[in-house]
C-alpha positions in Angstrom: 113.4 134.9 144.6 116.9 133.6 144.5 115.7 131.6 147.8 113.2 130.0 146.4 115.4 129.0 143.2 118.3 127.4 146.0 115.5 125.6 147.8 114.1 124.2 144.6 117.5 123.0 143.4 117.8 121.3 146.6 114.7 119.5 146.6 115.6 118.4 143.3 119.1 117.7 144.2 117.5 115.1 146.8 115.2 113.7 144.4 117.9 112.9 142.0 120.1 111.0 145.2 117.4 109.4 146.3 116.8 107.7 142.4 120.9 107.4 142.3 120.5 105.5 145.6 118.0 102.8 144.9 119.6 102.8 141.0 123.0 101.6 142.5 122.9 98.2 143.5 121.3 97.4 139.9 124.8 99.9 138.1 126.9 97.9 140.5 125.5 94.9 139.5 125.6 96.1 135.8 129.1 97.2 135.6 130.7 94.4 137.3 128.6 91.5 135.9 128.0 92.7 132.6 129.6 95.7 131.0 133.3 95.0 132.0 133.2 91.2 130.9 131.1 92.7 127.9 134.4 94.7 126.9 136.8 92.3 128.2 135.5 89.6 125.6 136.6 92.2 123.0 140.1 91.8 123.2 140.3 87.8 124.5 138.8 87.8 120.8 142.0 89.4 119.7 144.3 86.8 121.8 145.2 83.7 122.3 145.0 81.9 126.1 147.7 79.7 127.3 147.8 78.1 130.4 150.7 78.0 132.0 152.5 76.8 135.5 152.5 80.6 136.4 148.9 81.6 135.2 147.5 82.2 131.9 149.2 83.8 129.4 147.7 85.9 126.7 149.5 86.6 123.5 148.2 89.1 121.2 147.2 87.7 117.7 145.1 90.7 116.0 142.7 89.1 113.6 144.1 86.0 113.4 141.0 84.4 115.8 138.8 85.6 113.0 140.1 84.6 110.4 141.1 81.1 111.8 137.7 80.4 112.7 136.2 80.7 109.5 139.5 78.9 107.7 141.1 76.3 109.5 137.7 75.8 112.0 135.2 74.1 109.6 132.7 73.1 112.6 131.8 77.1 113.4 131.0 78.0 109.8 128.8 75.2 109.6 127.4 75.6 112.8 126.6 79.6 112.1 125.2 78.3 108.3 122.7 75.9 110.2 122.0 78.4 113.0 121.0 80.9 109.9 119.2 78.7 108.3 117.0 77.7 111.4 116.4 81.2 112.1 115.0 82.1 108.4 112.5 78.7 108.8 112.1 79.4 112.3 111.5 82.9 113.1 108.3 83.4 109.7 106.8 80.3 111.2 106.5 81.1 115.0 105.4 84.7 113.9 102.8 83.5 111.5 101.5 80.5 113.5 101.4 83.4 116.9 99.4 86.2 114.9 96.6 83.3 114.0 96.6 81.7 117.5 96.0 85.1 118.5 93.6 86.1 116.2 91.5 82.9 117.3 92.4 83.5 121.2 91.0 87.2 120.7 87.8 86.3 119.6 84.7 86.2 121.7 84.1 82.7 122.5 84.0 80.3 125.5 86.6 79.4 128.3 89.1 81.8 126.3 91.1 82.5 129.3 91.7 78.8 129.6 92.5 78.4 126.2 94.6 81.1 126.5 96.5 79.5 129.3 97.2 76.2 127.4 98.7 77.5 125.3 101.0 79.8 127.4 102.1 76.6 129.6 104.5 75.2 127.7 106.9 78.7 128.3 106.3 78.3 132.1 106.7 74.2 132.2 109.5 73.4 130.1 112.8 74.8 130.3 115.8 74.6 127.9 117.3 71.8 129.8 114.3 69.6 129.9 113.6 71.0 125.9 117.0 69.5 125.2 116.2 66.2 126.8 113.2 65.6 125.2 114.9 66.9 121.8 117.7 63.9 122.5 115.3 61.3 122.9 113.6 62.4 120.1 110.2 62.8 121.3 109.5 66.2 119.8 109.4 64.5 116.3 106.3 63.3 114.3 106.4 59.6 113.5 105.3 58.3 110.3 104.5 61.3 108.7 106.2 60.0 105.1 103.5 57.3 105.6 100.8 59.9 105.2 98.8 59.4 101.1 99.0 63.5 101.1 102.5 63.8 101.9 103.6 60.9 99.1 101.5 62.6 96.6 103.8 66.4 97.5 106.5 64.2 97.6 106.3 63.2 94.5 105.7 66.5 92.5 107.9 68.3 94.6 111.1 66.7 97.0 112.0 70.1 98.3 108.4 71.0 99.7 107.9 67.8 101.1 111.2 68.0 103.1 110.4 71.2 104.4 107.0 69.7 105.4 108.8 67.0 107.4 111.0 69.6 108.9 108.4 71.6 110.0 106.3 68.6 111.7 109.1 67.5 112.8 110.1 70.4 114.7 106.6 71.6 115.5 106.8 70.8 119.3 110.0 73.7 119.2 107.8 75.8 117.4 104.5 76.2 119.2 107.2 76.1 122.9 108.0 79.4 121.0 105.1 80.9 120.0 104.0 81.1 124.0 105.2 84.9 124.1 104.3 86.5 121.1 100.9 85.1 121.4 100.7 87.2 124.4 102.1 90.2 122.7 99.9 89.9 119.8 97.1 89.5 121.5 98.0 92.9 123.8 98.5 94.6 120.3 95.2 93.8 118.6 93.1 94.7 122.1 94.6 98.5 121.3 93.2 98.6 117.7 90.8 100.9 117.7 87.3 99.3 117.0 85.9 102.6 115.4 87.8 101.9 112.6 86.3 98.0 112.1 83.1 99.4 112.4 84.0 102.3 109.7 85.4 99.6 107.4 82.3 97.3 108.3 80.0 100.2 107.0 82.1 101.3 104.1 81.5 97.2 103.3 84.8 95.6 103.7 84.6 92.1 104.2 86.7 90.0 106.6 89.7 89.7 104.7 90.0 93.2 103.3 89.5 94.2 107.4 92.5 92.1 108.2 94.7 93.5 105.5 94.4 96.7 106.0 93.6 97.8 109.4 94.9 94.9 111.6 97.7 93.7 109.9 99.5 97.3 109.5 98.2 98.1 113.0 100.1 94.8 114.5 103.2 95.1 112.6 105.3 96.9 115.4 104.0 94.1 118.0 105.1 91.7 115.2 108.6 93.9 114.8 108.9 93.2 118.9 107.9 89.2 118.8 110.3 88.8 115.5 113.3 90.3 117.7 112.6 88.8 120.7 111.9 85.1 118.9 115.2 85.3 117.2 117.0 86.5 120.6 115.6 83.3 122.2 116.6 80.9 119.3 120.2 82.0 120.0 119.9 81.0 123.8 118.9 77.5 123.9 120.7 74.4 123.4 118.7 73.6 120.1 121.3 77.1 118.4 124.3 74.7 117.2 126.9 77.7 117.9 126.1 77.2 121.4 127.8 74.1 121.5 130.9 74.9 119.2 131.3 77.3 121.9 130.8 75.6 125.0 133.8 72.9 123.3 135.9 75.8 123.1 135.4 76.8 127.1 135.8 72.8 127.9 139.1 73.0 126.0 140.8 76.0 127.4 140.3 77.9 124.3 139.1 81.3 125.3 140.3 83.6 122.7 138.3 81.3 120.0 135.2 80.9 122.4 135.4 85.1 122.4 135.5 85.0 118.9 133.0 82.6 118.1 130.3 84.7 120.6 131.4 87.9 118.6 130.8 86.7 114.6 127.5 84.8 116.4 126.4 88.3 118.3 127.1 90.1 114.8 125.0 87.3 112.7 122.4 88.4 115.2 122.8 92.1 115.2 122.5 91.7 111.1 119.6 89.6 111.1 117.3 92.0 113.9 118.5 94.9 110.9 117.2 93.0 108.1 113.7 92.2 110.2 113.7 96.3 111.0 114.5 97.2 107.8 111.2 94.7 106.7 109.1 95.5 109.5 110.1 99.1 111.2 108.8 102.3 110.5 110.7 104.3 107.8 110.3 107.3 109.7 112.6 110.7 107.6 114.2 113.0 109.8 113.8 116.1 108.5 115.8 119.5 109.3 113.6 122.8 109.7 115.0 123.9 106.3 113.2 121.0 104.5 110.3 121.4 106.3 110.0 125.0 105.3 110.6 124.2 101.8 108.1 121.5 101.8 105.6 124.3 103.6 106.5 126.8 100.7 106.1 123.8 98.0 102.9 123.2 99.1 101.8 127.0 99.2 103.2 127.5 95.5 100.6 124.0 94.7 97.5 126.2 96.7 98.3 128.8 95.1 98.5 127.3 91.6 95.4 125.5 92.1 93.3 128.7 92.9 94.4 130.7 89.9 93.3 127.6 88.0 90.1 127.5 89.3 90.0 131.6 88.9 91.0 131.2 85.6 88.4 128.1 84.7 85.6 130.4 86.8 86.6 133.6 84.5 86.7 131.5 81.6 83.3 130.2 82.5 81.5 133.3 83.3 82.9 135.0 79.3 81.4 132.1 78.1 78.0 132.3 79.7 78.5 136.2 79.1 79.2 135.6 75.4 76.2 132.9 75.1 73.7 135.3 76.6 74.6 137.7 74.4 74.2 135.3 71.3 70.8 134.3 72.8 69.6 137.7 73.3 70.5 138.6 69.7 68.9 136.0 68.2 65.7 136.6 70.3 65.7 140.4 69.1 66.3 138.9 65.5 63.5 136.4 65.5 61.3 139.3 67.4 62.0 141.4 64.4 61.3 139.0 61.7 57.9 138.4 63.8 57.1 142.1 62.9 57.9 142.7 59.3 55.8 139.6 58.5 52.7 140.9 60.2 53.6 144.2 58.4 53.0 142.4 55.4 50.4 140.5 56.0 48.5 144.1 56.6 
């Protein structure tokens, strides 16, 4: 027996080197490229760089970096503002305009794959560089579009719609170059609804909008939880984010300690926006301890419990009732029976 344990463990024992083996170049890789300049950002954010005819020289400030990027800085706190403010216009509009492409792409009509495909090409054909260069020469706007009757007439009973109208057109080439990915993750997640329960709701004579409320919207909203993260992870990586550049400046000028502490307020912005979009979006999901579990069993039991004597009592009640009312009848009968009798008598 204990031979058969030792050459179990060593089978296993190999399995697990093996996995270590090919998993190494990818830790190496990991460690030196991304975890150790990861943690080494942390405290250049917590110095100031110098360079100097022996080196660079690194002088500890504490929170200094932080607080001087918010107060004597006024470009970073207007770039973070604006990059905030993108990402609240940005991130509803890409995620609402991707769940109705992919509604439309899911259905059952002709050439769909190609369709599909158009609109997945702008992810594979344009890159942030070009993106950029088309953004400069300022061929991603709509011309002429305060020349438009039905945007002079919302212009005039309402300035701030209209301007968010203009900024929207404007920036709707960024937009649907967005909505490339979610489209394809949208249209994963609808393929897994179940289509038992459209054709339960179709009999039970829901209509079209009631269908989409209730069974596909809540059954998409952790595919739209995914495309929300990963859309505002994205905004933060091209040129079009405004930190980006307040950083790279920093880099040019030989300011590292500010450029570490400008990626660090920027990665926290981000952090607290993906929290706010779980906290809309995620599962609230209680972690319970077996005590509470037990104590919701026995709550439960007690409410059985209750219940039944209930319906004894209501059934006892029920039955003295009907016992009573039989009795009543049956009286009455012999009553009437009896009068029946003593008027014949007298009759005779």
């Amino acid at each position: 027996m204990k031979a058969k344990q030792k050459k179990k463990y060593s089978i296993n024992r190999k399995h697990n080197i093996a996995g270590y083996s090919f998993m190494a170049p990818w830790l190496l890789g990991f460690i030196l490229f991304t975890a150790l300049p990861f943690l080494y950002t942390i405290y250049l954010s917590f110095t100031v760089v110098d360079k100097t005819v022996r080196g660079w020289n690194m002088t500890w400030v504490g929170m200094d970096n932080y607080l001087d990027s918010f107060l004597v800085n006024t470009n970073f706190p207007t770039a973070l503002l604006d990059f905030v403010i993108k990402e609240v216009v940005y991130v509803p509009t890409i995620i609402i305009i991707s769940f109705i492409l992919a509604v439309l792409l899911n259905q059952k009509i002709k050439f769909r794959a190609g369709f599909r495909m158009i609109y997945f090409l702008p992810v594979i054909i344009l890159s942030g560089s070009v993106m950029q260069q088309l953004m400069d020469a300022g061929t991603t706007e709509i011309e002429q579009i305060t020349d438009i009757f039905v945007f002079r007439i919302i212009s005039n009973y309402s300035p701030i719609i209209a301007e968010g109208i203009g900024f929207l057109f404007n920036e709707f080439s960024i937009i649907l170059w967005f909505t490339g990915i979610p489209i394809v993750l949208y249209i994963n997640g609808l393929q897994k609804i179940n289509r038992s329960l459209y054709e339960a709701a179709q009999i039970d004579g829901a209509n079209a909008w009631q269908t989409l409320w209730k069974i596909t919207i809540p059954m998409i909203k952790s595919t739209a939880l995914v495309a929300s993260i990963y859309t505002i992870v994205q905004l933060g990586l091209y040129n079009i984010n405004p930190v980006y550049g307040v950083i790279s400046e920093s880099l040019r000028n030989n300011q590292y300690g500010f450029a570490a502490t400008y990626s660090w307020v920027f990665t926290l912005v981000v952090l607290l926006l993906i929290g706010i979009v779980f906290f809309i979006l995620g599962e609230r999901e209680k972690v319970l301890r077996k005590e509470d579990i037990r104590e919701k069993q026995a709550k439960k039991l007690r409410k059985i419990q209750r219940r039944n004597q209930m319906r004894q009592t209501i059934t006892f009640k029920k039955i003295f009732k009907t016992l009573i009312n039989t009795g009543k009848n049956i009286k009455v009968k012999k009553e009437s029976e009896g009068g029946e009798t003593n008027e014949e008598k007298t009759i005779e």
